[in-house]
C-alpha positions in Angstrom: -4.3 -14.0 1.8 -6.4 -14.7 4.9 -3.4 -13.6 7.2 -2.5 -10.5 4.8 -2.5 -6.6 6.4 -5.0 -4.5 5.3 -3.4 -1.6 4.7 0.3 -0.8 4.5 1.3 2.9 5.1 5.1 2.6 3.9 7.9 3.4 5.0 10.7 6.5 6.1 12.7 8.1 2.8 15.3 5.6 2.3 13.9 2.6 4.2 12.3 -0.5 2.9 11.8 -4.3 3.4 14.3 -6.4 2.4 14.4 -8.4 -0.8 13.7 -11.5 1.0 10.0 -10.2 2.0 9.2 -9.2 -1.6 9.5 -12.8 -2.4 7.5 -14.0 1.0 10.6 -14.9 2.8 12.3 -13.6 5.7 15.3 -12.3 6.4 17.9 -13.1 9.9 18.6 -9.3 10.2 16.3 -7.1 11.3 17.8 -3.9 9.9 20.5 -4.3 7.1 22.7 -1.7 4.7 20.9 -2.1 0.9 24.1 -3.0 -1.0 22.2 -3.1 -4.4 19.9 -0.4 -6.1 15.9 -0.2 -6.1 15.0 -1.4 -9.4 11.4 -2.8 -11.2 10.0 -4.2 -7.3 7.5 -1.7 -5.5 8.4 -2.1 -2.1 9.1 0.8 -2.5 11.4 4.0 -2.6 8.7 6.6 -2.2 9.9 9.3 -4.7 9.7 6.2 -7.8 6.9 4.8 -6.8 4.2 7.5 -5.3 1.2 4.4 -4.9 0.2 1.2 -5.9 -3.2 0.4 -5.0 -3.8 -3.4 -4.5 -7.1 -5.6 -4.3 -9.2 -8.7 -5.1 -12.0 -6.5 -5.4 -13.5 -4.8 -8.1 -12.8 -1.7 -8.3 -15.3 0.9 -10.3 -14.2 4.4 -10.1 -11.6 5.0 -13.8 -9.7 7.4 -12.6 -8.3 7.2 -8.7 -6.8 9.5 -6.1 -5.0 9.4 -2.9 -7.9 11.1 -1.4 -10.2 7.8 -2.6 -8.2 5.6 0.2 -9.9 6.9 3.5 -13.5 6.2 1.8 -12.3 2.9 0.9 -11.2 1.6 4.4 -14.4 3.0 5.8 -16.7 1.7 3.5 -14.8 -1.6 4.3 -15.4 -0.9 7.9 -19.5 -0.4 7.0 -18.3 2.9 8.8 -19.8 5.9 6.9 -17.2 8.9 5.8 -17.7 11.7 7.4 -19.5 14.8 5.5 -16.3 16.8 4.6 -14.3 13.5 3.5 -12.7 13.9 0.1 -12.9 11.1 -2.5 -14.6 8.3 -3.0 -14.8 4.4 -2.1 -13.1 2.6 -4.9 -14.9 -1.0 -4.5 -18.2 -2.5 -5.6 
């Protein structure tokens, strides 16, 4: 975890990592055709899966938006969100 990005923005429609990094390897290629389908991983194929949202912290708002990211990173930063920022930080 301690050498783990903070963020991941994704990826182009119809791009992905490989199936080797989902399972913390790596792979020799650097780009590669995807012979087999997208199925139950969230790498992800943007259209299935629209977010996953993952942390070690506890999170208090129930019900979460997209618009809840940008206060999250900032009040991670100790940077204050701008007056006009939608949403709201998602951690303790």
């Amino acid at each position: 975890m301690d050498v783990a990005p903070d963020l991941v923005v994704g990826y182009a429609p119809g791009y992905r990592a490989s199936w080797q990094t989902a399972v913390g390897a790596g792979s020799i290629c650097v780009i590669e055709d995807n012979v087999e389908s997208w199925r139950g991983d969230h790498i992800f194929d943007p259209p299935l899966v629209p977010g996953v949202f993952f942390t070690n912290h506890l999170v208090t708002v129930a019900h979460t938006h997209v618009a809840d990211i940008a206060p999250t990173v900032l009040q991670a930063l100790s940077v204050p969100p701008p007056l006009e920022t939608e949403g709201q930080p998602l951690l303790a």
